[in-house]
N, C-alpha and C positions, 0 to 999 in steps of 0.2 A: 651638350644636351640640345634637341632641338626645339624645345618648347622656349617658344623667344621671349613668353612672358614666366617665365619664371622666379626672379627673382623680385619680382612687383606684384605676383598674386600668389605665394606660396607660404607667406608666413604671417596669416590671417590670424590664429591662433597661438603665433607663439610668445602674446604677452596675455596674462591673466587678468580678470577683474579683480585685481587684489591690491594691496598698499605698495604694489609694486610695477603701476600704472604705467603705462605712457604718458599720461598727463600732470603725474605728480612733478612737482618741482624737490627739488635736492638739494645741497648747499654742499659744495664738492670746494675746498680749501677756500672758502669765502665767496665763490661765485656761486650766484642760484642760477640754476638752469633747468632746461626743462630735455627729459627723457629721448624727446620725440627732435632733438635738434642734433646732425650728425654730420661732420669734418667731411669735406670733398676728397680728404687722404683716406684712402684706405684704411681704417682703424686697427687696433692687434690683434682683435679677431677679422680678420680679413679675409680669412676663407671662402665665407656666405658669397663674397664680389666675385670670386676667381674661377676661371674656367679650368675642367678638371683635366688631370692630362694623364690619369692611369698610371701614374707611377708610385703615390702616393693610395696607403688603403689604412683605413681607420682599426688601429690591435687594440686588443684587449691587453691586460695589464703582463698576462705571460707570453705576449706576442704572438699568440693566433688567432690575427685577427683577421676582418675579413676582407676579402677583395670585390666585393660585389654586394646590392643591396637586393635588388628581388630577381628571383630566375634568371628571367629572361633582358635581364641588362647586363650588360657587362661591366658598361662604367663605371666607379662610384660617386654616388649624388652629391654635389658643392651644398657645401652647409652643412655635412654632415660630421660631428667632429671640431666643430669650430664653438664657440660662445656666444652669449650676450652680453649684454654691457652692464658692469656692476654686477662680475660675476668673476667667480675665478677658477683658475685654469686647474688640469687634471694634469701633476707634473707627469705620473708616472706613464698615462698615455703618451704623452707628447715626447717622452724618451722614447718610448716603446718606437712612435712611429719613427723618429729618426732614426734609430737604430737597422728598421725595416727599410727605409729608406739606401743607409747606407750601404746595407747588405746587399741591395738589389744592385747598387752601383758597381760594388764589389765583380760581383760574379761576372756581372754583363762584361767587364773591363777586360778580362780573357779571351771574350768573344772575338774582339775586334778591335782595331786601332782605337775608329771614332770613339769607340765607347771609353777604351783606355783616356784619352785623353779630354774626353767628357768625364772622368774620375779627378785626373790630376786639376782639370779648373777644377773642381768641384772643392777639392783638396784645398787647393789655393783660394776660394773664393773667400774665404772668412779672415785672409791677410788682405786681400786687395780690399775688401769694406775696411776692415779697421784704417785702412791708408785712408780713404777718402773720409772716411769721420774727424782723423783728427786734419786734414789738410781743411775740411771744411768749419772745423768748429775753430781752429786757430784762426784761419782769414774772419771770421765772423769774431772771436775775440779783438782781436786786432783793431777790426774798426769802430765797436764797441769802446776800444779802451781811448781811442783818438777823438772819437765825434762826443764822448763824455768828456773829455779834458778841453776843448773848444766851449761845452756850448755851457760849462761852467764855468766857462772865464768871462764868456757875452755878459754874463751877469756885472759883471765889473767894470766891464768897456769895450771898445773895439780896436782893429788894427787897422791904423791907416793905410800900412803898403799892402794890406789885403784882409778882407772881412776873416777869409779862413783859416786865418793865421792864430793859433791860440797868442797868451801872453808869452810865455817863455819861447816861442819861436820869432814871435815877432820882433823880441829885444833880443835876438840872437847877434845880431848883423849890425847893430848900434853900436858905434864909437864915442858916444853920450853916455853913458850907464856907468854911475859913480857905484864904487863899492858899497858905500852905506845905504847906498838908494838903490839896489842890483834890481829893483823889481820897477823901477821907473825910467823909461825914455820914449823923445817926444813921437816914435812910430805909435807907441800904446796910447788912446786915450782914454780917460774913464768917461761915464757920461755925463758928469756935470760939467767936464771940457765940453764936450762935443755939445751939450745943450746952452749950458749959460756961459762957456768961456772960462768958467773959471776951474783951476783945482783946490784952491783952499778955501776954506770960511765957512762958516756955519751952511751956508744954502746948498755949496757943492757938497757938503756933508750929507745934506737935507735929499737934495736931489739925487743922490747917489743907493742912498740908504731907502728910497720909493722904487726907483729903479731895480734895485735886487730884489724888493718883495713884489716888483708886479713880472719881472721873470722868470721867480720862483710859481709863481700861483701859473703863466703863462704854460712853465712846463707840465708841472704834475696836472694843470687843468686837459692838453693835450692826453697825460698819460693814463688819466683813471678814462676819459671820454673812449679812445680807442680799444681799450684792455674792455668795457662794458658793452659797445657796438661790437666789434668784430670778435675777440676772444676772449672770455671770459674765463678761460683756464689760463690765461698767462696773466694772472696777477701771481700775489705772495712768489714766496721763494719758489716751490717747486721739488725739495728735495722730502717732506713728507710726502708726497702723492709717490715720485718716484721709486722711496723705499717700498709700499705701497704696490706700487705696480710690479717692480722686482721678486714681489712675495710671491704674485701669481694672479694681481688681481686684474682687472679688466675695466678703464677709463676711456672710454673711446673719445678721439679727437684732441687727448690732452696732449700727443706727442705729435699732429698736425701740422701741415704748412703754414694754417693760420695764425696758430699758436707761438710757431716759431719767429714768420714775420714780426707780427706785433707785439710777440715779448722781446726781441732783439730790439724795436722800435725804443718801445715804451721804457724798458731798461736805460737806455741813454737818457731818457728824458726824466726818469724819476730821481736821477743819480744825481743831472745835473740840478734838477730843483731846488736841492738843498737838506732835503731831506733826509732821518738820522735811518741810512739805508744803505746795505751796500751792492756790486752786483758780481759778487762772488757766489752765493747761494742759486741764482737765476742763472750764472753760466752753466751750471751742472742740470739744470734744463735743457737749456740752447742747445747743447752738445747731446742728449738722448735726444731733443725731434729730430737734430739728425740724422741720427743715427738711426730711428725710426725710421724716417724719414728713406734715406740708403738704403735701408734692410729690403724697402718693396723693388728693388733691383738683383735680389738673387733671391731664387725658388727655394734655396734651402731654408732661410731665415724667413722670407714672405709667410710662405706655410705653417712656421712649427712656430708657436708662442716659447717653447721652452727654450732654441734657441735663441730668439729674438731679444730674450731676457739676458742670455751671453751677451749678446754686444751692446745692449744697455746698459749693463753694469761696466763693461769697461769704455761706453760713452762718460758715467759717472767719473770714470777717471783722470780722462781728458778734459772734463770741465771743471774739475781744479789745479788740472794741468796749466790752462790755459788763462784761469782765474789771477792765480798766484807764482806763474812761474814754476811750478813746484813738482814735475813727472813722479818723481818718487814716492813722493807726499800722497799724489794726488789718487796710484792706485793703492798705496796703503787707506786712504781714505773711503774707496770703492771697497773694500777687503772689510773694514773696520766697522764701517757709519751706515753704511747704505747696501749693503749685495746683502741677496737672501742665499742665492747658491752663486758659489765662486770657484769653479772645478781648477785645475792646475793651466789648462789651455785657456783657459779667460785670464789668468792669471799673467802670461806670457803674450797675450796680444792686447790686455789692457796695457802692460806696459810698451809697446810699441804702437800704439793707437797715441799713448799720451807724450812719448817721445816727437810724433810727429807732428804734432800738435805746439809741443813747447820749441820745434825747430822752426814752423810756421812763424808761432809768434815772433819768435826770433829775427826772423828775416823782414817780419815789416817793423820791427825795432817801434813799437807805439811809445814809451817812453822816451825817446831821445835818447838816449843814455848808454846804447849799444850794449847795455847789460837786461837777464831774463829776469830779474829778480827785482821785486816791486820796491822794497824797502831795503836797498845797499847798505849795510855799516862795517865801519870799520876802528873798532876799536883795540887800543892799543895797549891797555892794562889788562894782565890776567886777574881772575875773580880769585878770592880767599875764600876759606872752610866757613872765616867766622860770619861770610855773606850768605851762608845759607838760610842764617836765621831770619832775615828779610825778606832772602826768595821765600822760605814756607812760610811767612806773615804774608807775601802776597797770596799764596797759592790758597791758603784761609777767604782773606777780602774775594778772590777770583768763585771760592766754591758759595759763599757767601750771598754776594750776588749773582753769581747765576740760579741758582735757588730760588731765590726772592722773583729775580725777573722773570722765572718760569709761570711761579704762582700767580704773579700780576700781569702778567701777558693773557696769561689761558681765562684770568677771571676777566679781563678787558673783552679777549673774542668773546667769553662767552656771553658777555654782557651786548655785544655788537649782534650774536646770533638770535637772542632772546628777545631785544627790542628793537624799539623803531629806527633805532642807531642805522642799522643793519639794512633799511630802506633807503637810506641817501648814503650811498657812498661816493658822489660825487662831491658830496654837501662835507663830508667827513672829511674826505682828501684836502678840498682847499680850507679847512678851516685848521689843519692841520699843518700844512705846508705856510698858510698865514702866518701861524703861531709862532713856528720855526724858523722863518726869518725872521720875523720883527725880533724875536729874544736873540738869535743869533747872529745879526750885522756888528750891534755894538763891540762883541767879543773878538778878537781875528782869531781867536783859536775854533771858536764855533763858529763863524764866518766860511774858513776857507773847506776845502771837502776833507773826506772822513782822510783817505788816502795821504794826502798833504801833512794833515795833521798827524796821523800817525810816524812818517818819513819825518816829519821838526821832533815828533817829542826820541824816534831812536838816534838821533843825530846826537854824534859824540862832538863837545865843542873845540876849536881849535883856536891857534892863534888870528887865524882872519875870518872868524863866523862873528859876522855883525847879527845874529839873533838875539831876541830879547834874552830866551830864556839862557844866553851865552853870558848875560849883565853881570859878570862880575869884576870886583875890585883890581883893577888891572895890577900885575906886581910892579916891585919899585926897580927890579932890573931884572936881564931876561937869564940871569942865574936859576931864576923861578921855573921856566922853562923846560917843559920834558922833553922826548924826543919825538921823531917824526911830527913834528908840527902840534901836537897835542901838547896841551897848558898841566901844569900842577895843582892841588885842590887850594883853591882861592874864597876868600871869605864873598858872600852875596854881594851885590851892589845892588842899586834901586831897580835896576833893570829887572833884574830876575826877582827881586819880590815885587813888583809888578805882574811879571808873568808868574808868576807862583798864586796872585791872588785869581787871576784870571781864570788858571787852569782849573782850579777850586769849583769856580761859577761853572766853568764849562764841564766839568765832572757832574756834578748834578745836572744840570741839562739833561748833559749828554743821557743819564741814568733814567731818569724821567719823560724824555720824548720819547724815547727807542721805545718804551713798552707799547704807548697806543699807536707806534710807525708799523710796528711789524705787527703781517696779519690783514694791511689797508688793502684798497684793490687797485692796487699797482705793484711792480714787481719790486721785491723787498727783500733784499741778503740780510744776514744776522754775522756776516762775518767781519765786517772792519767796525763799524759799531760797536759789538762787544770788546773787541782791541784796542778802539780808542778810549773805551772804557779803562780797559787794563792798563792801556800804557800811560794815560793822566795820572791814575794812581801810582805806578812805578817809577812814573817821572817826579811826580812828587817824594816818593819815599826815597827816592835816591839822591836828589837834593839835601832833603834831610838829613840822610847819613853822610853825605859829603859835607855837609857844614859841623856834623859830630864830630867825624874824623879828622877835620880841620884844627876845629877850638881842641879835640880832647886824644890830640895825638902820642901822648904819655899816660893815657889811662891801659888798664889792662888789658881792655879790648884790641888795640889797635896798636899796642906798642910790639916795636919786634917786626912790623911788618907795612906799618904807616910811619915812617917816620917824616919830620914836617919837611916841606918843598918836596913831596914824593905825589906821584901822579895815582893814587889809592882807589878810590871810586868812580866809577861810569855810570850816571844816568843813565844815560841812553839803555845800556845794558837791564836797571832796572826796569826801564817803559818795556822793555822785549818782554822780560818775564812775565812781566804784571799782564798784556795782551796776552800769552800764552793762558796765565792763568784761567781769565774771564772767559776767553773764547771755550777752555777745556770747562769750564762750571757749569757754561749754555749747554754745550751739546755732548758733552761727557766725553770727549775724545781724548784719548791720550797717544799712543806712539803715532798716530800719521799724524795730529798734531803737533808731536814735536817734531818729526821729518820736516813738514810743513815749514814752520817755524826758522830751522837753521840751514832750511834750501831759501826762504823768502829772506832769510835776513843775509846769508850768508856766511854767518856767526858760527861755525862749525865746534869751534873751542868752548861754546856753551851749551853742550846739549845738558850737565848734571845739572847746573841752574833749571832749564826749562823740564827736567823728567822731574827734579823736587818739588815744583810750582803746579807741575798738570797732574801729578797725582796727588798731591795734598788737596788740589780744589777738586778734583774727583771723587774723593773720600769725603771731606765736609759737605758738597753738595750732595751726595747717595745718604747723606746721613736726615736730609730731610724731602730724601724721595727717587728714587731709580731714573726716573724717565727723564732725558733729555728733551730739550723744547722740541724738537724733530717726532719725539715719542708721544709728547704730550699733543700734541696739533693733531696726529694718526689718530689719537682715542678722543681727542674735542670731535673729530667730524665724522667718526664712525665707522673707519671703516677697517675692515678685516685683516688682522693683521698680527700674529704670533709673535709677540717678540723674544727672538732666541734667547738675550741672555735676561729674561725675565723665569727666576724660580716656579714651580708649584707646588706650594707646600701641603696641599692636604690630603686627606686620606680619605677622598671622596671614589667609590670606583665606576666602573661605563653605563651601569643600570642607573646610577643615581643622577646621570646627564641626558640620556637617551630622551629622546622620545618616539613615540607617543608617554605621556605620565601616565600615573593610575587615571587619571580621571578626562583623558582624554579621550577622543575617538580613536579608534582601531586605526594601523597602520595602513595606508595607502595602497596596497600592493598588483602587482598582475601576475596574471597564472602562464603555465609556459602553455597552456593548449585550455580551449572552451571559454576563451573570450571574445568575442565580436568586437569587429572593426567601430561599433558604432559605439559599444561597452567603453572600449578604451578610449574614443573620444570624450565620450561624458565625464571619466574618470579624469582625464588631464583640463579638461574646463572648468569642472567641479572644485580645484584643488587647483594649488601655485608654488606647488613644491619641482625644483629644479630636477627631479630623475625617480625613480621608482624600482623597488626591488622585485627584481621577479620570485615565486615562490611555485614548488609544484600544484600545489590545489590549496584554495583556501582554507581546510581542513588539517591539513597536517604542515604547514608552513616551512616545508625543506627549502632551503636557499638555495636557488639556481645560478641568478646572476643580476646584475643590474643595467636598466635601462637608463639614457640621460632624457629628459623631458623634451628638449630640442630635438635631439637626435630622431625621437619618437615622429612629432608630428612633422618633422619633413619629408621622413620616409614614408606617414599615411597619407601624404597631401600628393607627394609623387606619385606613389601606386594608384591613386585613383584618377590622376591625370595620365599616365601612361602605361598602366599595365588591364587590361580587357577585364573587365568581370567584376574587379573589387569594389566593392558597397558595401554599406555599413553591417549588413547581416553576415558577409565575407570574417571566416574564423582569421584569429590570430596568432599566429604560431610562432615558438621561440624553442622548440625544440629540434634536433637536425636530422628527423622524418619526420614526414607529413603523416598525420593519423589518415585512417578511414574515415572518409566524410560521404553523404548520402549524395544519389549519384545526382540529385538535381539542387545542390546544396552550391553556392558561387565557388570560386576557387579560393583558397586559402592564402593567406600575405602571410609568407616567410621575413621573420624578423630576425632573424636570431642571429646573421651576420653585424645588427646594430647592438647588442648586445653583451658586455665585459662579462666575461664568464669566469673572472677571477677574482671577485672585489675584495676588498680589504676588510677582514672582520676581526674582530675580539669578541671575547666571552664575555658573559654580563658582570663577570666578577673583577674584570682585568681593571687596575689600579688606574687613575687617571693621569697621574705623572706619566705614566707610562705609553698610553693614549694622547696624550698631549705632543711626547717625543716623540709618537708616531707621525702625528700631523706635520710637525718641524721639519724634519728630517726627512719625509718622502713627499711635504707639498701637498696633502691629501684636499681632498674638495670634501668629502664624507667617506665614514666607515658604518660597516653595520654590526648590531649587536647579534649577539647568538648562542643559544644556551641548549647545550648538546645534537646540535644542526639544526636548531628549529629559529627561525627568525624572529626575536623580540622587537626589535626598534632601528633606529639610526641615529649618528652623531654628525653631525657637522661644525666645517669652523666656527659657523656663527657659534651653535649650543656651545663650543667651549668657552669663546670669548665671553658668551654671558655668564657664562659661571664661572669665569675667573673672576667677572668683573662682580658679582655677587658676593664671591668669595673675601672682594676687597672692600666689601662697602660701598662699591659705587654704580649708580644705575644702571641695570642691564639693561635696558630699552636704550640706550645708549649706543648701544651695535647696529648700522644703520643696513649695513649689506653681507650678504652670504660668501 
């Protein structure tokens, strides 16, 4: 185009004076922000930035669309087709275009070598992104998972032969490291070494226990200060927004360079604080900015939002690829939790997006341990029938509490949204992060991190596992002894009811901090926290029943298949379950959570344990409400968004949703011929409705077709900067001849190339389940009503949401964006 100010003076008009400002502030997953502040990346409506190149032409929803906006241009005008922000996309155009798109590539490809082979990149371009998403979201896990295991050890002490050394590298290489003591030798100091000399006695106790609570506040003070200066979208988790924006909806700058930086930053640092938080939920971030991020390096994904949404959804996969170890899990989990459309071809390159990803991590090996899987076990007794009864005891505790923590989470935000809470979230983080250490030093089960904890409580005990929670009654000869190094069921010793009181304290904690952690403005998983949840409970009850099955190896229960000096019960086995459970009660997940599950543990011989745990805690959790915390966070902050496997049950039909009401104004509309250019301005000023139905004449109200409101005024702002004659008395035409106009009358602005001439209608009678699974199913932004071709009204997502949300008793003013 050669108007060089274009994109700085041409969209004067296209925000309204309506509750839908520029200057309003929002609160968008706990950050307030304001309308008018926009990401240096490119956003996912990116179009408005991009220079046009004529290959691309804005269709209509049966693909005759058009290739040109008025006469005498050929081009078509950037902007036009594209979004704004806190708005959602049009699936069925954005197919359309690509589709157009593809065709053109098609044909031309015949022509000529070049173009052929301008087909096959084009072909290949959507494998060579996914390669570089997961190549990039693995190296970025990777150092995520190393610069968090360091700088949560700083907390404890430092390394002499080198500050960078965490603890367990740095006692690698020690020929000093007694069995009983495997976590002490004199390369590791703590800090009351290194400060006062000494490591025992009350002071280095003293000083030790100050030291961890001024590097906990040290870090989360770093990580709320940079998340509220530079990005404000990379606090919380991230995987609400994303299912969110998966839907079709439009958050500019949440998938950002900035966003990315400093939630990769801040991530490390809230992790290591101490905090009951994990950062599995924020890798499934990390992994869509980049892939956002990637997508602005090929034209086919830059341009179309509906693609761009494919390779998000199988970024979602790689970031619990990358999270957990877990490739298969991770696009079951994209398929299950998160994708709105997941066609078969997403399907096959998330799982080699996530493959790539789990080979990466692979090779910079972050745990040590030359294995992909976070939580290795290996245990050596198979489970019995009569163990189900305990797994679905957990799977109960698991639906249980996840229930509970939804309720007391969403009333915590909403109590944080509603008051002055909600004004100092720097004041909230550290008085939070305070709290958490001071309660959590004394404990070492709450002391060390989430990860840690969870790896001691599935650890199956052996003959040389000096662990507390190992305390038991050593036997009187090694006849007692099972095979492969695994012990027989032994009565407790002091050791383990010690750690048995501990784990107790740390259960409640644990249950108790998580609610007001997550939700803070730092970045915050829900995933190993609810697991440590589950696995203290499972390690407890499997204790339990191993001291049953001990004392009561001749009752009916057990006999026949426990007999005494038999190796009968696995804790550890139970802490798997009990995690499975909790984590499936939060967020409702079941088969990629158990994929999940027996890819992270390893455990493959237990999957009927963990399918009896995550569907029983699925069913008693649904039993006191559908929405998983993911679900409930979506309807706390308002924003638009169907949830597929949510019912509608009433027998309301499209008249009774539509607007305009009886007692509203007339519907908004434009005629296809006899309105002035200056008519239709006053109409889209006047009014802050996103698009407008065309009609033949105000009188007899036949449906023509529909305009978008954007589309509108860039092509009036255009024609009057580049096309001779047009002023505001200049007619406006949407029909495809130009009427007789009087001969000293200006020339007429043909619109009718911006114009869908195929919208999406129903009848005022048509059922609203039925309309609802239209919206679902095709992505709609609006449909119009219509009662024997004459135009009644329109529906939109919002109007459904609100009268779903009517329909359930709960506040429709609730719904914040369209």
């Amino acid at each position: 185009m050669e108007n060089p100010g274009y994109c700085s003076g041409s969209f004067d008009g296209l925000h309204h004076p309506s509750d839908d400002d520029d200057d309003e502030m929002v609160d968008i997953a706990g950050a307030t922000l304001d309308f008018s502040t926009t990401d240096d990346v490119p956003p996912l409506s990116s179009g408005v930035y991009e220079e046009s190149n004529g290959t691309s032409r804005t269709a209509g929803m049966n693909g005759n669309g058009p290739s040109r906006l008025v006469d005498p241009l050929e081009d078509p005008l950037p902007g036009v087709g594209t979004y704004e922000d806190f708005n959602t996309i049009d699936w069925v155009r954005e197919k359309s275009k690509d589709r157009d798109r593809h065709r053109e590539i098609t044909n031309k490809s015949r022509q000529s070598t070049v173009a052929l082979l301008h087909s096959i990149s084009d072909a290949f371009s959507g494998w060579l992104l996914m390669l570089l998403v997961g190549l990039m979201s693995g190296a970025l896990a990777g150092g995520i998972d190393i610069s968090a295991h360091w700088m949560t050890d700083v907390k404890g002490g430092l390394c002499l032969r080198g500050f960078w050394f965490n603890h367990e590298h740095c006692c690698w290489l020690s020929n000093e490291t007694t069995f009983q003591e495997r976590d002490r030798c004199p390369q590791w100091q703590s800090w009351a070494e290194l400060i006062t000399g000494k490591s025992e006695g009350p002071l280095a106790y003293i000083m030790n226990y100050l030291m961890y609570i001024f590097w906990a506040l040290m870090f989360s003070f770093l990580a709320v200060i940079l998340v509220r200066a530079f990005a404000p979208y990379a606090c919380g988790s991230g995987i609400p927004e994303i299912k969110t924006i998966l839907s079709g909806f439009i958050i500019r700058g949440y998938l950002g360079k900035w966003t990315l930086i400093i939630k990769t930053i801040t991530l490390v640092l809230a992790v290591s604080s101490g905090l009951s938080l994990g950062k599995e939920g924020p890798l499934v971030h990390v992994a869509c900015c980049c892939a956002n991020i990637l997508c602005h390096l090929f034209t086919k994904y830059r341009k179309n939002e509906a693609k761009r949404r494919e390779v998000l959804s199988a970024a979602a996969a790689v970031g619990v690829s990358v999270a957990f170890g877990a490739p298969i899990g991770g696009v079951l989990f994209s398929l299950e939790e998160v994708s709105y459309y997941f066609p078969l071809k997403t399907l096959w390159r998330s799982f080699f997006a996530a493959l790539v990803a789990a080979f990466t991590l692979r090779s910079i090996n972050p745990f040590g341990n030359s294995r992909l899987v976070l939580f290795y076990v290996e245990f050596h007794t198979p489970w019995h029938l009569v163990e189900l009864a305990p797994f679905i005891l957990l799977g109960i505790f698991g639906g249980l509490w996840g229930a509970l923590f939804i309720k007391a989470n969403i009333a915590w935000c909403r109590l944080r949204k509603t008051t002055c809470l909600g004004h100092y979230p720097v004041i909230e983080v550290l008085v939070v992060a305070a709290l958490t250490a001071l309660l959590a030093y004394p404990n070492s089960y709450t002391r060390m991190s989430g990860s840690e904890l969870i790896s001691e409580l599935f650890n199956d005990c052996s003959l040389l596992d000096s662990s507390q929670l190992c305390g038991y009654k050593q036997p009187a000869n090694t006849s007692d002894t099972g095979v492969d190094n695994s012990l027989a069921d032994r009565p407790a010793g002091p050791g383990l009811y010690t750690a048995l009181w501990q784990l107790a304290l740390a259960l409640v904690f644990k249950m108790m901090i998580t609610v007001i952690t997550f939700g803070m403005k730092v970045p915050s998983g829900l995933f190993i926290p609810s697991m440590a949840v589950g696995a203290i409970a499972g390690r407890l009850l499997g204790v339990g029943m191993e001291q049953l099955a001990y004392y009561n190896h001749d009752s009916v229960i057990f006999k026949g298949w426990c007999s005494q000096g038999a190796d009968c019960i696995t804790p550890g086995l139970y802490a798997m379950v009990g995690a499975a459970a909790c984590l499936g009660g939060v967020t409702r997940m079941t088969v990629s959570l158990v994929v999940i599950m027996f890819e992270l543990t390893g455990g493959l011989e237990y999957i009927v344990p963990l399918m009896a745990a995550t569907m029983t805690s699925k069913w008693v959790a649904d039993a006191f409400g559908r929405e998983g915390i993911y679900e409930a966070h979506i309807r706390l902050n308002g924003y638009p968004f169907l949830e597929p496997k949510e019912e509608f049950e009433h027998s309301s039909l499209a008249v009774d949703v539509m607007r305009p009401r009886r007692m509203d104004p007339a519907l908004a509309v434009l005629t296809q011929e006899g309105m002035t250019v200056g008519e239709v301005e006053s109409l889209v000023e006047s009014t802050h409705f996103s698009g407008f139905p065309v009609v033949v004449s105000s009188e007899s109200q036949r449906l023509v077709g529909f305009v978008l409101r954007r589309d509108l005024l860039i092509s009036i702002d255009n024609a009057r900067k580049r096309q001779d004659g047009i002023v505001s008395a200049s007619q406006v035409v949407f029909t495809e001849h130009t009427p007789l106009l009087p001969p000293d009358a200006p020339p007429p602005l043909r619109l009718r190339c911006i114009m869908d001439l195929s919208p999406f209608t129903v009848t005022d009678h048509t059922p609203m389940d039925i309309t609802v699974d239209i919206f679902r199913k095709l992505g709609l932004r609006q449909c119009l009503v219509t009662h024997n071709g004459r135009l009644l009204g329109i529906i939109t997502k919002k109007d459904i949401l609100k009268h779903m949300a009517q329909m359930a008793n709960r506040d429709p003013d609730s719904i914040l964006f369209n």
